[in-house]
C-alpha positions in Angstrom: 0.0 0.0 0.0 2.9 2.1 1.1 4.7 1.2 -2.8 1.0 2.4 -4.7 0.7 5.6 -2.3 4.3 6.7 -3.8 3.8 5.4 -7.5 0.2 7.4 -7.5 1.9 10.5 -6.3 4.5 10.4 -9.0 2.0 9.9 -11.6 0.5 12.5 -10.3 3.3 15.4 -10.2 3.9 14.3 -14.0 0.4 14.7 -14.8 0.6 17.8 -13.1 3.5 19.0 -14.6 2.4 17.7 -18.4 -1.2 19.9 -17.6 0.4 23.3 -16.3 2.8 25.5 -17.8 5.7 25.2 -15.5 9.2 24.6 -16.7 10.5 20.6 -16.5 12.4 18.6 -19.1 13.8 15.6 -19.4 15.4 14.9 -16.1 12.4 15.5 -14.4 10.7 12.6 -16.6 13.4 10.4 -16.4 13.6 10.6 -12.7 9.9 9.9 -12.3 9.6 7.7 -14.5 12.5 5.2 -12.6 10.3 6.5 -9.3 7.3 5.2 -10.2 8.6 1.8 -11.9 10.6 1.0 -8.6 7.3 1.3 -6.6 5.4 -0.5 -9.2 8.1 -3.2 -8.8 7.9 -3.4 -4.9 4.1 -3.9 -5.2 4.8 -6.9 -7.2 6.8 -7.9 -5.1 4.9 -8.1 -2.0 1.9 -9.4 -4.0 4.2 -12.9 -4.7 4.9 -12.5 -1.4 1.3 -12.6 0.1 0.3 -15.2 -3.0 3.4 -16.8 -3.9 3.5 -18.1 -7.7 -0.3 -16.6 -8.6 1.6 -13.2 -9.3 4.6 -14.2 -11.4 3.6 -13.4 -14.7 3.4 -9.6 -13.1 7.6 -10.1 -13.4 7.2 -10.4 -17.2 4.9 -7.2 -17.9 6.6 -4.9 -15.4 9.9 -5.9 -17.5 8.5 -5.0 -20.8 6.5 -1.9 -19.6 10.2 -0.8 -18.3 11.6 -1.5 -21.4 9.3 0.3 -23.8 9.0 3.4 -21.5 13.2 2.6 -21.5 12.6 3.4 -25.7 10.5 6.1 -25.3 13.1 8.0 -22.8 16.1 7.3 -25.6 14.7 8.5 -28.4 13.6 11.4 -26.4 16.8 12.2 -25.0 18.0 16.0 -27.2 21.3 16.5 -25.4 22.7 14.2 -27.9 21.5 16.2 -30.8 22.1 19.8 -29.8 25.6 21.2 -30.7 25.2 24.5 -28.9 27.5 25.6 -26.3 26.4 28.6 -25.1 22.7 30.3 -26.0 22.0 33.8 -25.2 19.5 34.4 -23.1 16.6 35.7 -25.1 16.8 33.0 -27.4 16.2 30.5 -24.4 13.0 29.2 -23.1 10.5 26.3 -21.7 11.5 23.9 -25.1 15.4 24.8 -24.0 14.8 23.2 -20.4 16.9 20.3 -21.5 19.8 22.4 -22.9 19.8 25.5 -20.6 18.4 24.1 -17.3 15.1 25.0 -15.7 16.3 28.7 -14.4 17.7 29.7 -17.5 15.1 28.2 -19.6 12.6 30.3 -16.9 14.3 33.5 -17.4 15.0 33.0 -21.2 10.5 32.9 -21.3 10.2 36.4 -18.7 12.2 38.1 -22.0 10.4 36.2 -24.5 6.8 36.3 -23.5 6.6 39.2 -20.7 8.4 42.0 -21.2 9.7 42.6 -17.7 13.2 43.7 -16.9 16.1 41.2 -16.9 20.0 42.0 -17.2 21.3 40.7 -20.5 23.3 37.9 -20.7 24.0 34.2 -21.9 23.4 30.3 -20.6 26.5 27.8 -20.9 25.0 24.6 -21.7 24.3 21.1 -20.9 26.7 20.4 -24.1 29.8 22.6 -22.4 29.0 20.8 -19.2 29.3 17.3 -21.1 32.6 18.3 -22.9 34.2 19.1 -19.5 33.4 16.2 -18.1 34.2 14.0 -21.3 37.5 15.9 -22.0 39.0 15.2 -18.3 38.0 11.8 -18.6 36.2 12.4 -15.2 32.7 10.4 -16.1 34.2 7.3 -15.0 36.5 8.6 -12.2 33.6 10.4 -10.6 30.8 7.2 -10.6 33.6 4.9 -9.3 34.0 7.7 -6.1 29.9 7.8 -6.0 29.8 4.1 -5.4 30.6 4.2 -2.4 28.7 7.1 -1.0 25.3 6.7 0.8 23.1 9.1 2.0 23.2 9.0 5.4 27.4 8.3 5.7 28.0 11.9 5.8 31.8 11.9 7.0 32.5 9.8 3.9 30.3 12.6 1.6 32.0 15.3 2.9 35.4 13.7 1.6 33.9 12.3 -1.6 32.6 15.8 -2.4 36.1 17.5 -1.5 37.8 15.0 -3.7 35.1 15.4 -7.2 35.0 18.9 -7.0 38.9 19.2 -7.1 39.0 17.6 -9.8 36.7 19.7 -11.4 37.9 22.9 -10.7 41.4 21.5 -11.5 40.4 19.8 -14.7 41.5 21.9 -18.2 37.9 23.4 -19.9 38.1 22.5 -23.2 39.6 24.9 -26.1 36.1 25.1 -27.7 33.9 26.0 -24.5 36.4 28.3 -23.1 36.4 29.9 -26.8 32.4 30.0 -26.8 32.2 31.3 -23.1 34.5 33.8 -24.0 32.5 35.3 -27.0 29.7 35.3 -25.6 31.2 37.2 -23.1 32.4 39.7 -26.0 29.2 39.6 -27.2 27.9 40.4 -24.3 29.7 43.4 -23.7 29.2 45.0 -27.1 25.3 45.0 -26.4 25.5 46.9 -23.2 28.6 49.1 -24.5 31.3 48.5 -21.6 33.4 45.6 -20.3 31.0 44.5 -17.5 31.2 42.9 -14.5 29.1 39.0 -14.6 27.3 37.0 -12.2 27.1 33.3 -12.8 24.1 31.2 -11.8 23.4 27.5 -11.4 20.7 26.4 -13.7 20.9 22.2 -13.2 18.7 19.9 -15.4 15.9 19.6 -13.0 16.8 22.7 -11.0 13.1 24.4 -9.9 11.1 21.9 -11.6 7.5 20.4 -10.7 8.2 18.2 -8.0 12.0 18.7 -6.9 14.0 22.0 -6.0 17.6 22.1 -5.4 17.4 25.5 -4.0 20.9 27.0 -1.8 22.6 23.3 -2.6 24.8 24.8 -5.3 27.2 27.8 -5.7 26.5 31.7 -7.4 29.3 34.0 -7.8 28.4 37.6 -7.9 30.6 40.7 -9.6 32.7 38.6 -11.8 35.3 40.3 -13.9 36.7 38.7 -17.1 39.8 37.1 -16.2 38.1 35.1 -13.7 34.9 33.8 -16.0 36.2 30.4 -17.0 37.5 29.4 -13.2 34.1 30.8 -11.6 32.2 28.6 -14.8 34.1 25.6 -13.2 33.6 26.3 -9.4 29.9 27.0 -10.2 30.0 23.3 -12.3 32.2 21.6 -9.2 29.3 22.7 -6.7 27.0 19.8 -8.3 28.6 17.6 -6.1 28.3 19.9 -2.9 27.7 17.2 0.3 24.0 19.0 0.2 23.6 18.2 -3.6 24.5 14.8 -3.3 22.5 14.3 -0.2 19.7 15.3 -1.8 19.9 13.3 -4.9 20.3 10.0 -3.2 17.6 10.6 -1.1 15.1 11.5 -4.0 16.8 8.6 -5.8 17.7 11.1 -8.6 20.9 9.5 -10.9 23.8 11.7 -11.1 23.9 11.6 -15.4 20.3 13.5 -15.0 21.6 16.3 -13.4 23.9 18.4 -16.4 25.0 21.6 -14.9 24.5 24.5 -17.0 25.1 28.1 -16.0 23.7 31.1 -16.6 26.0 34.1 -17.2 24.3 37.9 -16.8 25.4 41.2 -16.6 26.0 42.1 -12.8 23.0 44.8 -11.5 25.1 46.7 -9.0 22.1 47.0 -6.5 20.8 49.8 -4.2 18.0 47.2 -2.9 16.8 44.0 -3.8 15.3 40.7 -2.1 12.8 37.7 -2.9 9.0 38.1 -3.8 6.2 35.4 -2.9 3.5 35.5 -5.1 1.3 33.5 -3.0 2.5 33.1 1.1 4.5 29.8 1.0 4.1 29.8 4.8 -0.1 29.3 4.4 -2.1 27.9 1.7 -4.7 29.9 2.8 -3.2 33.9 2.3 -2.7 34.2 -1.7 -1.4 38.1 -0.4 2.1 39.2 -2.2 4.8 39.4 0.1 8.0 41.1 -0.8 11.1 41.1 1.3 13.7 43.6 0.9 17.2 44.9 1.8 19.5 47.3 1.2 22.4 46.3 -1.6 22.3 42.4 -3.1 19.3 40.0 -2.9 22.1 37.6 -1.8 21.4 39.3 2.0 17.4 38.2 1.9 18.3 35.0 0.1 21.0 34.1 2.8 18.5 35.0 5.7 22.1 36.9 7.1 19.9 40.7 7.7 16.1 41.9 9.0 14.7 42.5 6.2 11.4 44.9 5.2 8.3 43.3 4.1 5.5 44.8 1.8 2.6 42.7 1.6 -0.4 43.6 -0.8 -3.8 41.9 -1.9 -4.8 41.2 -4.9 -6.4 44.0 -6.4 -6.3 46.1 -9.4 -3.8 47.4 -9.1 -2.5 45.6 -6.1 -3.6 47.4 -2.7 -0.5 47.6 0.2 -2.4 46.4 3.6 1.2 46.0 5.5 4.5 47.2 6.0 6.9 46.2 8.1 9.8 48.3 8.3 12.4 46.2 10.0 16.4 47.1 11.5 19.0 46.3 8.5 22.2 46.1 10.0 24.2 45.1 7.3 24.4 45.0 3.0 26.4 43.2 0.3 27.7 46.1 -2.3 29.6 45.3 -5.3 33.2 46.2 -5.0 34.5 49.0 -7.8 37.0 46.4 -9.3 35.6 42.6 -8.8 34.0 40.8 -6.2 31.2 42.1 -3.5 31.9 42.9 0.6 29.6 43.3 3.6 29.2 46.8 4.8 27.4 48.0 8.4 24.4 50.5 8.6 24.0 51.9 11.2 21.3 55.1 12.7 18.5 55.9 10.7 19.5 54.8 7.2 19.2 51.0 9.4 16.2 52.1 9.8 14.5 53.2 7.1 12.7 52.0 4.3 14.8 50.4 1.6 12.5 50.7 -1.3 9.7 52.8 -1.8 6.1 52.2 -1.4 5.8 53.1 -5.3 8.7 50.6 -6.4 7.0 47.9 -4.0 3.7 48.3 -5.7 5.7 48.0 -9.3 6.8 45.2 -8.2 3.7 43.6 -6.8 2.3 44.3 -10.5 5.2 42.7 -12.2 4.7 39.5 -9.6 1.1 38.9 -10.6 2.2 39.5 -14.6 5.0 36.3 -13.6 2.4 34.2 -12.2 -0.3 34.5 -14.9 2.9 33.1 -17.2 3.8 30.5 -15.1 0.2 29.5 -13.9 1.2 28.6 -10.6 2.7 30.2 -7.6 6.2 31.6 -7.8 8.9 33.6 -5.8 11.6 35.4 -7.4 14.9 37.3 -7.3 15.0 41.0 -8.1 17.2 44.2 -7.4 17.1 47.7 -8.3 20.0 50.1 -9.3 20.7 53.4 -7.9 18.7 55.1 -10.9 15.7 53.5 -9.8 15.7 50.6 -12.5 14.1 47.2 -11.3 15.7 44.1 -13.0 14.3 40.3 -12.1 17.1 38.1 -11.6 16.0 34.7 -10.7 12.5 33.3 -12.0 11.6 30.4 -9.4 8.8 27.1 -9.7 6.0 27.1 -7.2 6.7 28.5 -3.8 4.5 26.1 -2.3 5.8 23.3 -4.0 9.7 24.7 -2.8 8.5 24.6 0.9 
């Protein structure tokens, strides 16, 4: 009973997923899909076990159904077929899930289909991420090391992770995805008419999607300059096998070659305020209000949970109607340094005190919120900042918030 509870809620999340508009690829089926036939399996099981012998012939019609849903998944499979190494970011979206990853490919559809503020920039791609790994000659080296890891031996993950993600950030990047990460780049700094400072994102197959979320398990780096892309590209690649990554994965039962780690590359918004917005309270099913948190400098302060951070909460309405604000003590902000890299910095007095957007910019951004959930069709939170000269930008797009908690 225990085996069919967990295979109907599998089916489930895929029919979910297959009905909605969220973001999932192929990771997301392929992991369901081995979900559901392992349960199926263990009901079988138990059945001979009750009956033994009147169930046998289940053995044979698991096996093919396994094998044909095996055929299905191959010929599906469109890492195989796509040579691109890099893809800028408004030519991404929901059918480049399986090349971009979930956040890039959710980003790449706010340019496309809304209209709504996002820096400019560029996704590296499942294909770079397979060259890296194929070049070293680290595919093998890296499933003989996860062979002996196990969820709940975390001394032994904590070494196994040290150990793969040296050899990551050690390992040479290939000629032809440095080349391609590096013009982009170029590219990238002819649209917006300055050499500019980058931040580089995760965007894992099967990051954000229906079901799963493998949110603060792998690494950012903020204020990049150029001579440090390709290293930051590899430390933001070696952060797939984080201990909390891998944890995760063999709990969820989610194989390693389903999780490609692509990244997202964007121009760096050198932020006066930013923070997270909640389209829907993931705290209560019951308040759909908005709820935006925010700080003074980088969202990476609300994200991290490090600051007090202001909260504007609106209903809604048409426009959206403030009912609550909650002006809270910020003690501290992340700034982007001049040159490369960000720092903390204290407030103190009554700039720690006061409000770091405005009620205008907050209502903006209630308006823009409720625009991002009509696209998604289901809850969402996301990642936003705004510049010195007032300008918003959304930096992360996000899956369901409730789903996430």
């Amino acid at each position: 009973l225990t085996a069919n509870k967990k295979a109907l809620e599998l089916m489930t999340e895929m029919e979910e997923a297959l009905n909605g508009r969220r973001t999932f690829g192929m990771a997301f089926i392929r992991a369901h899909s081995t979900g559901v036939s392992v349960n199926v399996y263990k009901i079988v099981e138990h059945l001979n076990a009750i009956a033994p012998g009147k169930y046998a012939e289940l053995y044979n019609r698991i096996k093919d159904i396994q094998r044909r849903i095996g055929e299905c998944l191959a010929s599906s499979c469109t890492l195989e077929t796509s040579p691109d190494l890099v893809l800028p970011l408004d030519q991404a979206g929901r059918d480049q899930a399986d090349l971009v990853g979930g956040k890039m490919a959710g980003l790449g559809e706010i340019v496309r289909r809304t209209g709504l503020p996002v820096p400019p920039g560029f996704a590296v791609t499942a294909r770079a991420y397979h060259r890296l790994i194929e070049h070293n000659d680290l595919k093998d080296e890296i499933y003989r090391l996860l062979q002996t890891a196990g969820p709940d031996d975390q001394r032994n993950l904590l070494i196994l992770s040290s150990q793969i993600r040296n050899k990551i950030t050690e390992a040479e990047l290939p000629s032809d995805v440095s080349k391609a990460i590096l013009g982009a780049y170029a590219d990238l700094c002819r649209k917006v008419g300055r050499e500019a400072s980058v931040s580089l994102r995760s965007s894992a197959l099967g990051e954000d999607e229906a079901g799963q979320t493998f949110a603060g398990q792998f690494s950012s780096k903020l204020n990049v300059g150029p001579e440090d892309i390709l290293q930051s590209y590899k430390e933001i690649v070696a952060s797939k096998y984080s201990p909390q990554a891998m944890t995760y994965r063999l709990n969820r039962g989610i194989p390693d070659e389903d999780v490609a780690m692509c990244v997202g590359v964007m121009v760096m918004v050198d932020a006066a305020a930013g923070g997270v917005i909640y389209s829907r309270n993931p705290l209560d099913i019951r308040d759909d209000a908005i709820h935006i948190h925010s700080a003074f400098g980088l969202p990476k302060s609300v994200v991290d949970g490090t600051v007090g951070t202001d909260e504007f909460v609106f209903e809604r309405e048409r426009p959206p109607r403030l009912t609550a604000r909650h002006i809270r003590e910020k003690d501290q902000a992340f700034l982007c340094l001049p040159g490369e890299g960000v720092c903390r910095t204290e407030t103190s007095g009554e700039r720690a005190l006061s409000p770091s957007i405005t009620d205008e910019q907050a209502l903006a951004l209630a308006e823009a919120t409720v625009t991002l959930e009509a696209m998604y069709g289901a809850p969402v939170d996301v990642e936003w900042a705004i510049d010195a000269s007032g300008s918003m930008q959304f930096q992360i797009g996000r899956a369901s918030c409730r789903e996430r908690v």
